[in-house]
C-alpha positions as CSV (number, residue, x, y, z in Angstrom):
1,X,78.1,130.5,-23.5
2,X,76.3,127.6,-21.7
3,X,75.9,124.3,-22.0
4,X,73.7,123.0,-24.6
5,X,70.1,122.5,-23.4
6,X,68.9,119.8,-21.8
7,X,66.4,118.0,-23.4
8,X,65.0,116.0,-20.0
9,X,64.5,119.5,-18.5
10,X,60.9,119.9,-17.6
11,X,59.1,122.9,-19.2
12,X,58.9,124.6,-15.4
13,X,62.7,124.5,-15.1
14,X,63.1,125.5,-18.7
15,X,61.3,128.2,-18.3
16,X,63.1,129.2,-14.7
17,X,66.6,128.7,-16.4
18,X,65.8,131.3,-18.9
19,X,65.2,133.9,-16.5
20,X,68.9,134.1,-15.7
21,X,70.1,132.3,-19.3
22,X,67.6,134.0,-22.0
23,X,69.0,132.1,-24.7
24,X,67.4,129.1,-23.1
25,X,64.0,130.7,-23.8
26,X,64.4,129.4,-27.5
27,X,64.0,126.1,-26.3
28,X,60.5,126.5,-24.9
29,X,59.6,128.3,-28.3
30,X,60.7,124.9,-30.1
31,X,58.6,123.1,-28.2
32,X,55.4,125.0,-28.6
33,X,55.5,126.8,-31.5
34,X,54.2,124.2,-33.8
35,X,51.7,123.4,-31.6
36,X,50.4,127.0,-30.8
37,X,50.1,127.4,-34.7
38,X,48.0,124.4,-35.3
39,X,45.7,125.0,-31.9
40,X,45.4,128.7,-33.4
41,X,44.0,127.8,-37.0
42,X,40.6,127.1,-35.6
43,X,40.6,130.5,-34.7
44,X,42.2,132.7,-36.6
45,X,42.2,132.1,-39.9
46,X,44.9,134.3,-41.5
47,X,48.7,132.4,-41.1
48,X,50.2,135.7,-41.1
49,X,48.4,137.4,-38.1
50,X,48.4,133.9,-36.4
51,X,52.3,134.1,-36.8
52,X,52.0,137.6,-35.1
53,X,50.3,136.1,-32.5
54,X,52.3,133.4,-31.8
55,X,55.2,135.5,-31.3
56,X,52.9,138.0,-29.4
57,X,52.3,135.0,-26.6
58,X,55.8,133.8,-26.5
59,X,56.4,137.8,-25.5
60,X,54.0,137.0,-22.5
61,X,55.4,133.9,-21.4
62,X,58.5,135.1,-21.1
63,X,57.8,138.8,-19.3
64,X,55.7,137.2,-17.1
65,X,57.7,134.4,-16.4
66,X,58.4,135.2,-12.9
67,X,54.5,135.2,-12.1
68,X,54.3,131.7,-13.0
69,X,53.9,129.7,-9.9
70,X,53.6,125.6,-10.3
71,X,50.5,124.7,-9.0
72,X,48.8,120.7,-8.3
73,X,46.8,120.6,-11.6
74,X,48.3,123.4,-13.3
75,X,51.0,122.8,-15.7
76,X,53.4,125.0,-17.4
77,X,51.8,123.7,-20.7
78,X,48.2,124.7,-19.4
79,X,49.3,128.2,-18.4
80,X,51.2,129.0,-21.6
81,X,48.2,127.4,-23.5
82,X,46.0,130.0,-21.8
83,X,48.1,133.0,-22.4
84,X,47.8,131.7,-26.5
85,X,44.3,131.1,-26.2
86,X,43.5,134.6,-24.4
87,X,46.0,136.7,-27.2
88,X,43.6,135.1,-30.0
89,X,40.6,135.2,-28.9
90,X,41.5,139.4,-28.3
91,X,42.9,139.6,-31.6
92,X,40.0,137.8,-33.3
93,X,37.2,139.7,-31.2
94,X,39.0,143.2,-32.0
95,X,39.2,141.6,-35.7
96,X,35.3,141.2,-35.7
97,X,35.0,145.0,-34.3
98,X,36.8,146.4,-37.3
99,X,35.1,144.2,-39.8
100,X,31.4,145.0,-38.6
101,X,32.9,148.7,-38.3
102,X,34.0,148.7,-41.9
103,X,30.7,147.0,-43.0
104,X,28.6,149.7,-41.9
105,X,30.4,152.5,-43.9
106,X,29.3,153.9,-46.7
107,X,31.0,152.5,-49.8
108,X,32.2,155.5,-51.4
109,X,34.5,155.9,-48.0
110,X,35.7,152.5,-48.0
111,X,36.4,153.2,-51.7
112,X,38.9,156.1,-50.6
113,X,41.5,153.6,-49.1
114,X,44.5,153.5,-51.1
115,X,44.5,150.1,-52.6
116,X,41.3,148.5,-53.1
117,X,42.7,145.4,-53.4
118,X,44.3,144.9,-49.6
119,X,41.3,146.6,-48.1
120,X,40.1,142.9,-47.9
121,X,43.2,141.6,-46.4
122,X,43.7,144.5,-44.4
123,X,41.0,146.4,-43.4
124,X,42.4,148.2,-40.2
125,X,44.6,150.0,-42.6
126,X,41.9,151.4,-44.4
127,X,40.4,152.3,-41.4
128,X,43.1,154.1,-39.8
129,X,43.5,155.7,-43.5
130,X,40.0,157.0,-42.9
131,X,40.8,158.2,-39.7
132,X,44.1,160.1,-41.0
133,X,41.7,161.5,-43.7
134,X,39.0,162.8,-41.8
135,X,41.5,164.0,-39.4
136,X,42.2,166.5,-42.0
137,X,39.2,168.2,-42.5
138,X,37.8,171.6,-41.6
139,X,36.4,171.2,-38.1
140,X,32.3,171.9,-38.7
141,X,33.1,168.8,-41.6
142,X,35.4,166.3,-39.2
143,X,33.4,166.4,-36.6
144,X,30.2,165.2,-38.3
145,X,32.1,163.0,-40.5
146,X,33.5,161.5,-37.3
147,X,29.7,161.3,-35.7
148,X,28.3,159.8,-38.5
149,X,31.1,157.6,-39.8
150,X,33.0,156.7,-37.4
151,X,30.8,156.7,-34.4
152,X,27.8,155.2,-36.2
153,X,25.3,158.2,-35.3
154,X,22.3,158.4,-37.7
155,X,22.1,161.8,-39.5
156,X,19.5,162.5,-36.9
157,X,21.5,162.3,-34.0
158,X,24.2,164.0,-35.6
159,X,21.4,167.2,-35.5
160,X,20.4,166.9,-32.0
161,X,24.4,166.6,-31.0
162,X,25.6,169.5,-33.4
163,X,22.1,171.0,-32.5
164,X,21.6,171.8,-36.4
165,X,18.7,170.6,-39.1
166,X,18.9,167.5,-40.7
167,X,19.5,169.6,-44.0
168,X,22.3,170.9,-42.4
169,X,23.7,167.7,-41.2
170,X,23.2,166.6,-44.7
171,X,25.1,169.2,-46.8
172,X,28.0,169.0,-44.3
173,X,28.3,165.4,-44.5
174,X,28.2,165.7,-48.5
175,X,30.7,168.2,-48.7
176,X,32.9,166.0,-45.9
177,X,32.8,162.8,-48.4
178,X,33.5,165.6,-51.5
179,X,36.4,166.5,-49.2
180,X,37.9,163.1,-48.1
181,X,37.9,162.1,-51.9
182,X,39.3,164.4,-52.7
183,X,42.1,164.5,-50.0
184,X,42.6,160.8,-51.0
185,X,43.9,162.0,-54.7
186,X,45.8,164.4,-53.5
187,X,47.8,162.1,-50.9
188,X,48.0,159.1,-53.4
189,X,49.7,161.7,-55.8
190,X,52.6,162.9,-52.9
Protein backbone atom coordinates (compact mmCIF):
# COMPACT_ATOMS: atom_id res chain seq x y z
CA UNK A 1 0.00 0.00 0.00
CA UNK A 2 1.14 3.58 -0.15
CA UNK A 3 1.09 6.46 1.69
CA UNK A 4 -2.04 8.20 2.12
CA UNK A 5 -2.47 11.02 -0.53
CA UNK A 6 -1.27 14.15 -0.31
CA UNK A 7 -3.48 16.73 -0.24
CA UNK A 8 -0.92 19.79 -1.35
CA UNK A 9 -0.19 17.58 -4.43
CA UNK A 10 -0.99 19.61 -7.54
CA UNK A 11 -3.52 18.03 -9.88
CA UNK A 12 -0.46 17.59 -12.66
CA UNK A 13 1.48 15.43 -10.13
CA UNK A 14 -1.71 13.69 -9.04
CA UNK A 15 -2.38 12.75 -12.04
CA UNK A 16 1.40 11.57 -12.95
CA UNK A 17 1.49 9.50 -9.54
CA UNK A 18 -1.38 7.52 -10.69
CA UNK A 19 0.17 6.30 -13.70
CA UNK A 20 2.47 4.13 -11.59
CA UNK A 21 -0.02 4.13 -8.24
CA UNK A 22 -3.64 3.75 -9.84
CA UNK A 23 -5.29 3.89 -6.63
CA UNK A 24 -4.11 7.51 -6.53
CA UNK A 25 -6.47 8.18 -9.50
CA UNK A 26 -9.40 8.32 -6.93
CA UNK A 27 -8.19 11.32 -5.63
CA UNK A 28 -8.47 13.34 -8.80
CA UNK A 29 -12.08 11.85 -9.12
CA UNK A 30 -12.81 13.48 -5.55
CA UNK A 31 -11.82 16.49 -6.71
CA UNK A 32 -13.76 16.82 -9.82
CA UNK A 33 -16.60 14.85 -9.67
CA UNK A 34 -18.88 17.28 -8.01
CA UNK A 35 -17.92 19.74 -10.14
CA UNK A 36 -18.23 17.87 -13.51
CA UNK A 37 -21.86 16.99 -12.41
CA UNK A 38 -22.96 20.50 -11.65
CA UNK A 39 -20.97 21.99 -14.99
CA UNK A 40 -22.93 19.08 -16.86
CA UNK A 41 -26.64 19.90 -15.76
CA UNK A 42 -26.74 22.76 -18.15
CA UNK A 43 -26.32 20.27 -20.63
CA UNK A 44 -27.67 17.23 -20.14
CA UNK A 45 -30.49 17.05 -18.45
CA UNK A 46 -31.00 13.41 -17.28
CA UNK A 47 -28.75 12.70 -13.75
CA UNK A 48 -28.52 9.25 -14.80
CA UNK A 49 -26.76 9.55 -18.24
CA UNK A 50 -24.92 12.64 -16.80
CA UNK A 51 -23.57 10.05 -14.14
CA UNK A 52 -22.64 7.81 -17.17
CA UNK A 53 -20.86 10.49 -18.43
CA UNK A 54 -19.03 11.55 -15.68
CA UNK A 55 -17.56 8.29 -15.23
CA UNK A 56 -17.16 8.03 -19.13
CA UNK A 57 -14.52 11.30 -18.85
CA UNK A 58 -12.78 10.10 -15.83
CA UNK A 59 -12.10 6.81 -18.30
CA UNK A 60 -10.38 9.45 -20.62
CA UNK A 61 -8.47 11.30 -18.25
CA UNK A 62 -7.01 8.49 -17.03
CA UNK A 63 -6.09 6.38 -20.49
CA UNK A 64 -4.87 9.33 -21.85
CA UNK A 65 -3.04 10.44 -19.00
CA UNK A 66 0.31 10.00 -20.56
CA UNK A 67 -0.72 12.57 -23.47
CA UNK A 68 -1.22 15.19 -21.12
CA UNK A 69 1.65 17.63 -21.41
CA UNK A 70 1.65 20.92 -18.91
CA UNK A 71 1.62 23.71 -20.98
CA UNK A 72 1.98 27.89 -19.99
CA UNK A 73 -1.87 28.64 -19.90
CA UNK A 74 -3.10 25.21 -19.93
CA UNK A 75 -3.99 23.60 -16.69
CA UNK A 76 -4.72 20.13 -15.79
CA UNK A 77 -8.19 21.51 -14.67
CA UNK A 78 -8.71 23.11 -18.30
CA UNK A 79 -7.76 19.90 -20.04
CA UNK A 80 -9.84 17.54 -18.03
CA UNK A 81 -12.64 20.18 -18.26
CA UNK A 82 -12.48 19.83 -22.02
CA UNK A 83 -12.37 16.11 -22.19
CA UNK A 84 -16.09 16.57 -19.91
CA UNK A 85 -17.26 19.15 -21.99
CA UNK A 86 -16.45 17.23 -25.46
CA UNK A 87 -18.07 13.60 -23.93
CA UNK A 88 -21.38 15.74 -23.43
CA UNK A 89 -21.73 17.69 -25.92
CA UNK A 90 -21.31 13.96 -28.13
CA UNK A 91 -23.74 12.35 -26.00
CA UNK A 92 -26.29 15.22 -26.10
CA UNK A 93 -25.79 15.80 -30.01
CA UNK A 94 -26.16 11.79 -30.70
CA UNK A 95 -29.21 12.21 -28.01
CA UNK A 96 -30.82 14.86 -30.35
CA UNK A 97 -30.19 12.34 -33.50
CA UNK A 98 -32.20 9.61 -31.92
CA UNK A 99 -35.00 11.87 -30.69
CA UNK A 100 -35.60 13.67 -34.16
CA UNK A 101 -35.13 10.02 -35.53
CA UNK A 102 -37.82 8.67 -33.36
CA UNK A 103 -40.05 11.77 -34.04
CA UNK A 104 -40.33 11.06 -37.52
CA UNK A 105 -41.65 7.41 -37.21
CA UNK A 106 -44.80 6.46 -37.68
CA UNK A 107 -46.69 5.97 -34.43
CA UNK A 108 -47.95 2.66 -34.74
CA UNK A 109 -43.91 1.57 -34.91
CA UNK A 110 -43.02 3.52 -31.94
CA UNK A 111 -46.07 1.87 -30.41
CA UNK A 112 -44.36 -1.68 -30.94
CA UNK A 113 -41.60 -1.03 -28.28
CA UNK A 114 -42.03 -3.14 -25.38
CA UNK A 115 -43.00 -0.77 -22.70
CA UNK A 116 -44.58 2.33 -23.69
CA UNK A 117 -43.91 3.91 -20.66
CA UNK A 118 -39.77 4.01 -20.82
CA UNK A 119 -39.91 4.76 -24.50
CA UNK A 120 -39.81 8.37 -23.18
CA UNK A 121 -37.00 7.83 -20.92
CA UNK A 122 -35.38 5.68 -23.14
CA UNK A 123 -35.83 5.95 -26.56
CA UNK A 124 -32.57 4.32 -28.06
CA UNK A 125 -34.03 1.23 -26.68
CA UNK A 126 -36.93 1.35 -28.62
CA UNK A 127 -35.00 2.08 -31.43
CA UNK A 128 -32.66 -0.60 -31.30
CA UNK A 129 -35.94 -2.78 -30.60
CA UNK A 130 -37.13 -1.58 -33.98
CA UNK A 131 -34.00 -2.41 -35.48
CA UNK A 132 -34.02 -6.10 -33.90
CA UNK A 133 -37.61 -6.29 -35.27
CA UNK A 134 -37.29 -5.37 -38.66
CA UNK A 135 -34.16 -7.34 -38.69
CA UNK A 136 -36.45 -10.15 -38.67
CA UNK A 137 -38.43 -9.80 -41.56
CA UNK A 138 -38.65 -11.41 -44.92
CA UNK A 139 -36.11 -9.59 -47.06
CA UNK A 140 -38.51 -7.83 -49.98
CA UNK A 141 -40.33 -6.49 -46.39
CA UNK A 142 -36.87 -5.39 -44.28
CA UNK A 143 -35.54 -3.84 -46.79
CA UNK A 144 -38.28 -1.29 -47.48
CA UNK A 145 -39.10 -1.13 -44.00
CA UNK A 146 -35.49 -0.16 -43.40
CA UNK A 147 -35.65 2.51 -46.48
CA UNK A 148 -38.59 4.01 -45.39
CA UNK A 149 -38.28 3.83 -41.61
CA UNK A 150 -35.23 3.88 -40.75
CA UNK A 151 -33.49 5.71 -43.51
CA UNK A 152 -36.18 8.30 -43.84
CA UNK A 153 -36.94 7.65 -47.75
CA UNK A 154 -40.35 8.88 -48.87
CA UNK A 155 -42.49 5.95 -50.38
CA UNK A 156 -41.33 7.44 -53.57
CA UNK A 157 -37.88 7.00 -53.31
CA UNK A 158 -38.32 3.74 -51.84
CA UNK A 159 -39.83 2.95 -55.80
CA UNK A 160 -37.16 4.36 -57.73
CA UNK A 161 -34.46 2.47 -55.29
CA UNK A 162 -36.40 -1.01 -55.25
CA UNK A 163 -37.37 0.12 -58.90
CA UNK A 164 -41.06 -0.91 -58.12
CA UNK A 165 -44.62 1.16 -58.19
CA UNK A 166 -45.64 3.20 -55.53
CA UNK A 167 -48.54 0.61 -55.03
CA UNK A 168 -46.05 -1.80 -54.62
CA UNK A 169 -43.97 0.07 -52.14
CA UNK A 170 -47.19 0.64 -50.41
CA UNK A 171 -48.55 -2.96 -49.90
CA UNK A 172 -44.98 -4.06 -48.83
CA UNK A 173 -44.66 -1.44 -46.31
CA UNK A 174 -48.30 -2.44 -44.90
CA UNK A 175 -47.72 -5.90 -44.72
CA UNK A 176 -43.99 -4.93 -43.01
CA UNK A 177 -45.87 -2.86 -40.04
CA UNK A 178 -48.62 -6.05 -40.09
CA UNK A 179 -45.41 -8.10 -39.62
CA UNK A 180 -43.38 -6.11 -36.99
CA UNK A 181 -46.64 -6.03 -34.78
CA UNK A 182 -47.01 -8.83 -34.91
CA UNK A 183 -43.37 -10.06 -34.23
CA UNK A 184 -43.61 -7.66 -31.21
CA UNK A 185 -46.48 -10.00 -29.52
CA UNK A 186 -44.87 -12.87 -30.24
CA UNK A 187 -41.47 -11.73 -28.54
CA UNK A 188 -43.29 -9.98 -25.54
CA UNK A 189 -44.94 -13.51 -25.00
CA UNK A 190 -41.24 -15.58 -24.94
Amino acid sequence: MFDPIDHKLSDEALLARSQSEPARFAEIVARYEAAFLRKGRNIIRDDERLKDLVQDTFVKIYLNAKKFQPQAGASFKSWAYRIFINTCFTAYKKDKREREFLATLDPELLALAPDEKTLSHESRWAFNDLLVLISRLPQALRRVARLHLVEGHTQEEVAVIEGVTIGAVRTRLHRAKRALRELSLKLELV
